[in-house]
C-alpha positions in Angstrom: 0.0 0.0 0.0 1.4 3.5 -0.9 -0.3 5.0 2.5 -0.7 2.7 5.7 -1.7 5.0 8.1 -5.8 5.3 8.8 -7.3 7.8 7.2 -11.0 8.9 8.0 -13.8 9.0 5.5 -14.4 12.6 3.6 -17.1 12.8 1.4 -18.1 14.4 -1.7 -18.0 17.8 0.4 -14.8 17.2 1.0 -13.4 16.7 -2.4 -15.2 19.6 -3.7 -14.6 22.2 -0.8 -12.7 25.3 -1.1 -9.4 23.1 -0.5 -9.4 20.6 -3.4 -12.0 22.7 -5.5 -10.0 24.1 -7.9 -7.9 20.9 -8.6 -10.4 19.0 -9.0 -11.8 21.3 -11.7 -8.7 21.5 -13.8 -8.2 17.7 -13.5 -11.8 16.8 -14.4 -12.0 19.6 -17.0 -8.6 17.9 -18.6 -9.7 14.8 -18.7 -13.1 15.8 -20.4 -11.6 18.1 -23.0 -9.7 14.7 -23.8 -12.8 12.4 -23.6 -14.6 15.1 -26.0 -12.1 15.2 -28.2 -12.0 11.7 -28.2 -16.1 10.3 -29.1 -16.5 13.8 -31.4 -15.4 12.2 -34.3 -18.0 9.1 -33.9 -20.8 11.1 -35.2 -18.9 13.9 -37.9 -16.8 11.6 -38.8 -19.6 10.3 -41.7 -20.1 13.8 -42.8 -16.2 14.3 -42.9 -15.8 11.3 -45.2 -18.4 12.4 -47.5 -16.3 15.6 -47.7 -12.8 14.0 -47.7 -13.0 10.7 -48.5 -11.1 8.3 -47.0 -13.9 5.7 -45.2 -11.2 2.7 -45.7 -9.0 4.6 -42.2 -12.3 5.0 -40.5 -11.0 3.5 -37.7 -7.5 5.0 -37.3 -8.9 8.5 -36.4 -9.8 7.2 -33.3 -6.4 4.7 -33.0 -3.7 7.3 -34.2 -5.3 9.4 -31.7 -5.3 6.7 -28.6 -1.5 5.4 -30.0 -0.1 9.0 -29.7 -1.9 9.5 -26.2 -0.4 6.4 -25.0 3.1 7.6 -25.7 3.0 10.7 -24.4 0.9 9.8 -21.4 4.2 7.6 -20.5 5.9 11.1 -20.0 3.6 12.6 -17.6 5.6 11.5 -14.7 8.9 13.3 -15.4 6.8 15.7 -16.6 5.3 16.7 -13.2 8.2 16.1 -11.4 10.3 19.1 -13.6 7.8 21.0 -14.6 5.2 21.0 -11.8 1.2 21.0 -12.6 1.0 24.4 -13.8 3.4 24.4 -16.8 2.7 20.6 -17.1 -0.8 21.2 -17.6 0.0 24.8 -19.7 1.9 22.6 -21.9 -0.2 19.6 -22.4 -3.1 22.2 -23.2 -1.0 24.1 -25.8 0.3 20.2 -27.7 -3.7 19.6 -27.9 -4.4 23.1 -29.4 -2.2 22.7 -32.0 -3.6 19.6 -33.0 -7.2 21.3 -33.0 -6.0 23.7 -34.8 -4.2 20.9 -38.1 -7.7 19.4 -37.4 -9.8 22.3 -38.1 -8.3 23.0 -41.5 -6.8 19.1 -42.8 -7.9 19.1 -46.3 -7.5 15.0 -46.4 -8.5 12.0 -44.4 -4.6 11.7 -44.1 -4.0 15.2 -43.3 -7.1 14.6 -40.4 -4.9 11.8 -39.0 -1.9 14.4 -39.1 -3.7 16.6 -36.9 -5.6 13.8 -34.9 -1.7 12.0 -33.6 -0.6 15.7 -32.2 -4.1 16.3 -30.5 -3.5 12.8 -28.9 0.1 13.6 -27.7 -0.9 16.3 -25.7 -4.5 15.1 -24.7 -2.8 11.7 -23.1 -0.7 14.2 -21.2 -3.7 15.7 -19.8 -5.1 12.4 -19.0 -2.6 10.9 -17.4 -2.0 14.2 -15.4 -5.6 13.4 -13.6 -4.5 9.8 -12.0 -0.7 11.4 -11.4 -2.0 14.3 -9.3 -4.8 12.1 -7.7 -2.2 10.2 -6.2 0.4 13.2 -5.6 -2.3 15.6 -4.0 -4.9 14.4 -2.3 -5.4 12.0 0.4 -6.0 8.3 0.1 -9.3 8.9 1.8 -10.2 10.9 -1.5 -9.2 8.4 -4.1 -11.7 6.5 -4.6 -13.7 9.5 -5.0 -11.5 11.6 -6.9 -11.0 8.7 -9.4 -14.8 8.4 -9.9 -15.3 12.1 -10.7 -12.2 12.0 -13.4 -13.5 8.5 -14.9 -17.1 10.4 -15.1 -15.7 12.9 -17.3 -15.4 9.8 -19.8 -19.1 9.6 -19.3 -19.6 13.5 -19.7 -16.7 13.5 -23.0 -18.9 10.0 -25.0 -22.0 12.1 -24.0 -20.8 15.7 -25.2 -18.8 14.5 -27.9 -21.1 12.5 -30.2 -23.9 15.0 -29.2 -22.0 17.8 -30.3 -20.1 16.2 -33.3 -23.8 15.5 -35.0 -25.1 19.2 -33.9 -22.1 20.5 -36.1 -22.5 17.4 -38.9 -26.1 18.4 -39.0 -25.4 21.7 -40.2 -22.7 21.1 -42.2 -19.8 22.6 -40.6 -17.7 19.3 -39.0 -14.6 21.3 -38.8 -15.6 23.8 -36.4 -16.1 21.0 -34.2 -12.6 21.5 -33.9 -12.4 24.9 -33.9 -14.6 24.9 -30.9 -11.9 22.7 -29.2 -9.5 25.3 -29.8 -11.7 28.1 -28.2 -12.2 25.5 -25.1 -8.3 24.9 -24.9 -8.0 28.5 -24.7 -10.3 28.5 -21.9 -8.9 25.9 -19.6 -5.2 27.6 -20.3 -6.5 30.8 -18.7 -7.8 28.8 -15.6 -4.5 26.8 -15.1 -2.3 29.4 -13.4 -4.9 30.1 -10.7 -6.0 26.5 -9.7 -2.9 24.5 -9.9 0.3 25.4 -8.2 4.2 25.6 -10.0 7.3 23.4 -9.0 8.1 24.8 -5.5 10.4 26.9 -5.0 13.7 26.0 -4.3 13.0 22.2 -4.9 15.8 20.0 -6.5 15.4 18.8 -9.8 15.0 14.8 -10.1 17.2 12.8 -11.9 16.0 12.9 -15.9 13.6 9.9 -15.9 14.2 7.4 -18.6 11.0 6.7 -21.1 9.9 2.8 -21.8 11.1 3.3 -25.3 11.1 -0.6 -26.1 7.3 -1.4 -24.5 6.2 2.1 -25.9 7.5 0.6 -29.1 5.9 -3.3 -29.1 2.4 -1.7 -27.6 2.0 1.1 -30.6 3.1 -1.4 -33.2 0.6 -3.8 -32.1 -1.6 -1.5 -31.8 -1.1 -0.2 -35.6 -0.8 -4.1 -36.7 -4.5 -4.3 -35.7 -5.6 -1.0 -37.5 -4.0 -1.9 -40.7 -5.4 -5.2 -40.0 -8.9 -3.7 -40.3 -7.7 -1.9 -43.6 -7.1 -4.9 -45.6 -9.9 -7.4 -47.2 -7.5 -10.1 -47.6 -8.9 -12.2 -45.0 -4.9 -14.5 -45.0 -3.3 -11.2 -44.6 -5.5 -10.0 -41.7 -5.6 -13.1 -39.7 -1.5 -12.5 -39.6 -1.6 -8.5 -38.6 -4.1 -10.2 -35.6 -1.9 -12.5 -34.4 1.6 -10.4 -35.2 -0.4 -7.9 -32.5 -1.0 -10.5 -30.1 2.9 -11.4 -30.8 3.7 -8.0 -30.1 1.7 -7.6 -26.7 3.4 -10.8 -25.1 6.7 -9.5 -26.2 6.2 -6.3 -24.7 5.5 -8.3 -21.3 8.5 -9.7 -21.4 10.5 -6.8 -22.2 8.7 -4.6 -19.4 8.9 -6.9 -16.9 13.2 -7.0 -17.2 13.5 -3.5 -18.0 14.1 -0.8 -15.4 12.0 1.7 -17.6 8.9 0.3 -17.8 5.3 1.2 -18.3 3.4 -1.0 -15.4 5.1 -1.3 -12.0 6.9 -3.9 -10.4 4.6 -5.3 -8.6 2.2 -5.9 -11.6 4.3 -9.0 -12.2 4.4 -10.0 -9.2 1.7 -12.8 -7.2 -1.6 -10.3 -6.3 -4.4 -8.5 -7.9 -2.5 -5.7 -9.4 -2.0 -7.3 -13.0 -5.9 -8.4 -12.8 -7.0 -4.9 -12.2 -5.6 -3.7 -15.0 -6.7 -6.5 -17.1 -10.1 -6.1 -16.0 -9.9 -2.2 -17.0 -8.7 -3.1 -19.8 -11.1 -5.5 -21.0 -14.0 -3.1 -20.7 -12.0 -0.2 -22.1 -11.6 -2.1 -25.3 -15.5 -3.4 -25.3 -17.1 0.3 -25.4 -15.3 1.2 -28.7 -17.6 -0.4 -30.2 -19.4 3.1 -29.6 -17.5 4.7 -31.9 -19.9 2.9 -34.9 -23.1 3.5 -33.2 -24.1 6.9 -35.0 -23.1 4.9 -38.4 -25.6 2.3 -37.3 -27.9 4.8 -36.2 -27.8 6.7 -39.8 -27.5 3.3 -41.7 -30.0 1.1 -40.6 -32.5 3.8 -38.6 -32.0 6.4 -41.0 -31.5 8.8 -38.2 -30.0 12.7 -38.5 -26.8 13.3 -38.0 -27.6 14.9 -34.5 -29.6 12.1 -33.4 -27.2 9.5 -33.9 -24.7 11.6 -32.4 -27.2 11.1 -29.0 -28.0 8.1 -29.8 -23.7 7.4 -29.1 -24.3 9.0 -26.5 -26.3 6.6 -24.4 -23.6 4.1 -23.6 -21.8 7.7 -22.0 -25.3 8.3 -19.8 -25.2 5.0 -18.3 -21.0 5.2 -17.9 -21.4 8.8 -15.8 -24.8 7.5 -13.9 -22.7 4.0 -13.0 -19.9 5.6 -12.0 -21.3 8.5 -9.6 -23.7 5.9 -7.3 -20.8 3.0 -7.2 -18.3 5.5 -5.8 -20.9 6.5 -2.9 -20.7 2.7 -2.0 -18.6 1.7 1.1 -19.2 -1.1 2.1 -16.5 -3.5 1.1 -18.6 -6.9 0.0 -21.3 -4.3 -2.0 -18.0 -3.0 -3.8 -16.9 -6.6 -4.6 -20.6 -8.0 -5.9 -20.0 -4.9 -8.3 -16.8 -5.6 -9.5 -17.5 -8.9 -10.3 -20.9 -8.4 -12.0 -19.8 -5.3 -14.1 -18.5 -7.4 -17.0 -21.5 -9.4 -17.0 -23.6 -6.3 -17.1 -21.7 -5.3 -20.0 -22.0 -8.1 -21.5 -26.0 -7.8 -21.5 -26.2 -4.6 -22.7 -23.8 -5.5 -25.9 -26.1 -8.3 -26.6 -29.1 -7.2 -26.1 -28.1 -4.2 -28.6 -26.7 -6.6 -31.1 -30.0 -8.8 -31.1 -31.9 -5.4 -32.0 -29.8 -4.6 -34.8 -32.1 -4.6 -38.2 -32.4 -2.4 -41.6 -35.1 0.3 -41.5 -35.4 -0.1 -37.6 -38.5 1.4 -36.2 -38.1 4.1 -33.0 -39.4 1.5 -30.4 -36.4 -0.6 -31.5 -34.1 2.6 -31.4 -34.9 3.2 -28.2 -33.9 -0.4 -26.9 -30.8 0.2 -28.4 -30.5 3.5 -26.1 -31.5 1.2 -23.0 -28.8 -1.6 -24.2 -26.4 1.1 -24.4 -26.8 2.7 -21.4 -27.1 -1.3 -19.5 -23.1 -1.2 -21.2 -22.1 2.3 -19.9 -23.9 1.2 -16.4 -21.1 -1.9 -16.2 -17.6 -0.2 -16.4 -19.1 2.7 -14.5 -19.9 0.6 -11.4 -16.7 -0.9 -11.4 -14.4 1.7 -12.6 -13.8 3.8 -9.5 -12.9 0.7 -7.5 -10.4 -0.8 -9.4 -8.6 2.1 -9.8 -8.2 3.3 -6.1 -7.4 -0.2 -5.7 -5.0 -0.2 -8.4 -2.7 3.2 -6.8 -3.2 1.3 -3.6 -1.9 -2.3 -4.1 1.8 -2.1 -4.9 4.2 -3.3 -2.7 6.6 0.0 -3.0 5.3 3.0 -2.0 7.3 4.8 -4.5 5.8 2.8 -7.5 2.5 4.4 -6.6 2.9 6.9 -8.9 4.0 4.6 -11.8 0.6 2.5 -10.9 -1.6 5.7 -11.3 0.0 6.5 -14.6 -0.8 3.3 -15.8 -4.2 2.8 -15.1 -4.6 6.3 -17.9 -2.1 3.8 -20.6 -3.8 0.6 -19.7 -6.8 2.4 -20.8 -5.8 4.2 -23.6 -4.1 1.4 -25.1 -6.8 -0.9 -24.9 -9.2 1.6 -26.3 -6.5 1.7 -29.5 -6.6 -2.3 -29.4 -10.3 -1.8 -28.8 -10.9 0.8 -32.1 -8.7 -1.4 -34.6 -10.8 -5.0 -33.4 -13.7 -2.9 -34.3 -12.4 -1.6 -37.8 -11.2 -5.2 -38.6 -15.0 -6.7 -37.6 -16.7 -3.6 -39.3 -14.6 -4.0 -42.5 -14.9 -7.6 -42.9 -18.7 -8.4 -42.3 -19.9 -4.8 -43.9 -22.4 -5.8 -46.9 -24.3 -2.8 -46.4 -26.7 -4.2 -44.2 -26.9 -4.8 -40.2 -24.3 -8.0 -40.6 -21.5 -5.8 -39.5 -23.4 -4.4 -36.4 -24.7 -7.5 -35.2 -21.5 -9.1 -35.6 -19.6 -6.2 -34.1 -21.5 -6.1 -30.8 -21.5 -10.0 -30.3 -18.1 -10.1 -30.7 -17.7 -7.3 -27.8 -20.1 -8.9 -25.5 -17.6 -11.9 -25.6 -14.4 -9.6 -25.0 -16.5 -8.3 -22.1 -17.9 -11.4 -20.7 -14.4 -12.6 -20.9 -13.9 -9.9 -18.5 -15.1 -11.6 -15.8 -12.5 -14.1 -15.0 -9.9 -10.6 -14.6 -12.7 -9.2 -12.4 -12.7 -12.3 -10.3 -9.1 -12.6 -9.3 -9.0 -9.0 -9.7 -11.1 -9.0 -6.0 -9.2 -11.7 -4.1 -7.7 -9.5 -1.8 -10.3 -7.4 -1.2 -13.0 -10.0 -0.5 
């Protein structure tokens, strides 16, 4: 455990008072201009392709984006350590601005990417800045509270983002989508200097920390391996991009397990729950990108507008946020473990039951099952997520590995969302005939990544039952 000592029970009241108010703001606000960013391009991205082209790298919009932020989010450590929040924060925000900014204007689908790979190096620093000063800041008591309101901002990002990516697809102006994210950036730059403190003053500067080069390496090539994977039709070549990922994510097991730089801590490879929790997180990460399709599905096969099938994405976000915000008020200990356990399985309901309902010309009483199966999925990591990432910063053996196990819940997730995106684009590319073959197929194959789930979630809660 990084902190031994009892602690007493705050509340909400206490994370939001005047003492931990206005980092909490900047953290959650981080975190949700990433999130945002993130789901906006599920329900423009159709409008963007009929302007651009480019439908074939559907899927890497969202993987560039979740690759870059998994690199950079590897940094956030040193980061904070030289820089303090302030200017690590101030320089995050101004990475992600630029990226807007080759977003607003990209001319070509490849162009998009361009500008989507430099939003996502600075957005995964602002991600992975929420765990790192969750863990440096506030007390343990806080955690699991803390953790729930930065998760939620996933909820409040997949519920702004498609909802406002299909308000500026229905009018025809996608790009200022972007634009908007550069006014927003803006914003939240102004607020930094008087909410988060600098290095202090005087303070010694730590040793240079050394980056995982060789697992950021094995984990983005995979990653990549799947994405082109989904590119190609040639169904001998794809099966060997799936399994040269696989390849690729044992390797980059071994490697961080013997190297002194690595991306998960120590104790991660050691006998306990740690490695399960982030299995477990990882699991469901990669099961909701099946999101990202939903306002396709919605436009396809219900023939919605643009800015309903933007809300329509939107639902698995509702039930994520509303999950995650009555789980964290739990306390007691065998309630928290029944939830952990179940959340897969909830999942797993709510990607079936949508898949079942998935049909050509689908009526509105249909649609709005698919809403309530979408919100059942968001409902499942939300009631789990909190938990397993206060128990995640809290389980290592070293206390000074506790803040390489908050950074890596943010890369656990991030990469798993990029493994989670290029499954999707390899499912969607391979059963698409035009009908609702590729949605059904899509969202049974999640509900078995998430089902499988719940072995992780299992051992995952060994020590705590």
């Amino acid at each position: 455990m990084t902190q031994t000592d009892p602690v007493p029970i705050v509340g909400w009241r206490g994370l939001l008072g005047p003492k931990y108010l206005g980092a909490c703001t900047v953290l959650a606000g981080g975190v949700a201009l990433y999130a945002t960013n993130e789901f906006l391009t599920i329900s423009l991205l159709p409008s963007a392709v009929a302007e651009i082209g480019g439908q074939r790298l559907y899927a890497w919009v969202t993987t560039v984006y979740l690759v870059a932020s998994v690199v950079a989010a590897t940094t956030v450590s040193a980061t904070l350590a030289r820089l303090g929040p302030r200017w690590s924060y101030l320089c995050g925000l101004g990475v992600f601005g630029v990226g807007s900014v080759l977003a607003t204007f990209a001319p070509t689908m490849e162009l998009l990417l361009v500008g989507r790979t430099v939003q996502g190096a600075g957005g995964g620093v602002l991600a992975g800045l929420g765990y790192a000063v969750i863990n440096s800041v506030l007390p343990q008591s806080l955690w699991t509270k803390a953790s729930a309101l930065v998760s939620a901002m996933w909820g409040v990002g997949t519920i702004v983002g498609p909802a406002a990516g299909g308000l500026f697809a229905q009018f025809g102006s996608w790009r200022w989508a972007f634009g908007a994210l550069v006014i927003l950036t803006a914003v939240m730059a102004a607020l930094v200097p008087f909410a988060l403190p600098g290095r202090e003053p005087g303070a010694e500067l730590p040793p240079p920390s050394r980056i995982p080069v060789w697992s950021l390496l094995l984990l983005g090539t995979a990653a990549l391996a799947i994405s082109v994977a989904g590119i190609l039709r040639h169904l001998a070549f794809t099966v060997a991009l799936l399994v040269a990922g696989v390849a690729l994510v044992l390797a980059f097991l071994v490697v961080d397990r013997r190297t002194s730089a690595s991306v998960l801590p120590p104790t991660a490879f050691r006998p306990g729950p740690l490695k399960w929790i982030y299995v477990t997180l990882g699991l469901l990460m990669a099961a909701t990108m099946v999101d990202m399709y939903v306002p396709l599905f919605g436009q396809r096969l219900a023939h919605l507008v643009p800015v309903a099938a933007g809300f329509l994405g939107a639902a698995l976000a509702v039930g994520w946020t509303l999950g995650e915000i009555a789980s964290a008020s739990v306390t007691k200990q065998r309630v928290i473990v029944g939830l952990v356990v179940t959340a897969p399985v909830v999942m797993a309901c709510g990607l079936g039951l949508a898949g079942l309902t998935q049909i050509e010309d689908t009526p509105i009483g249909v649609v709005a099952v698919w809403a309530l199966a979408l919100a059942m999925t968001g409902i499942g990591i939300g009631m789990t997520w909190p938990h397993l990432s206060a128990w995640a910063m809290g389980c290592v053996d070293d206390p000074s590995e506790g803040g390489t196990a908050a950074a890596a819940i943010n890369t656990v997730q991030l990469i798993c969302g990029a493994f989670g995106a290029g499954l999707a684009g390899v499912v969607f590319n391979m059963t698409d005939r035009g009908d609702a073959t590729a949605a059904r197929c899509l969202f049974a194959i999640f509900a078995v990544l998430a089902l499988v789930g719940t072995v992780a979630s299992f051992r995952a809660t060994r020590a705590e039952a």
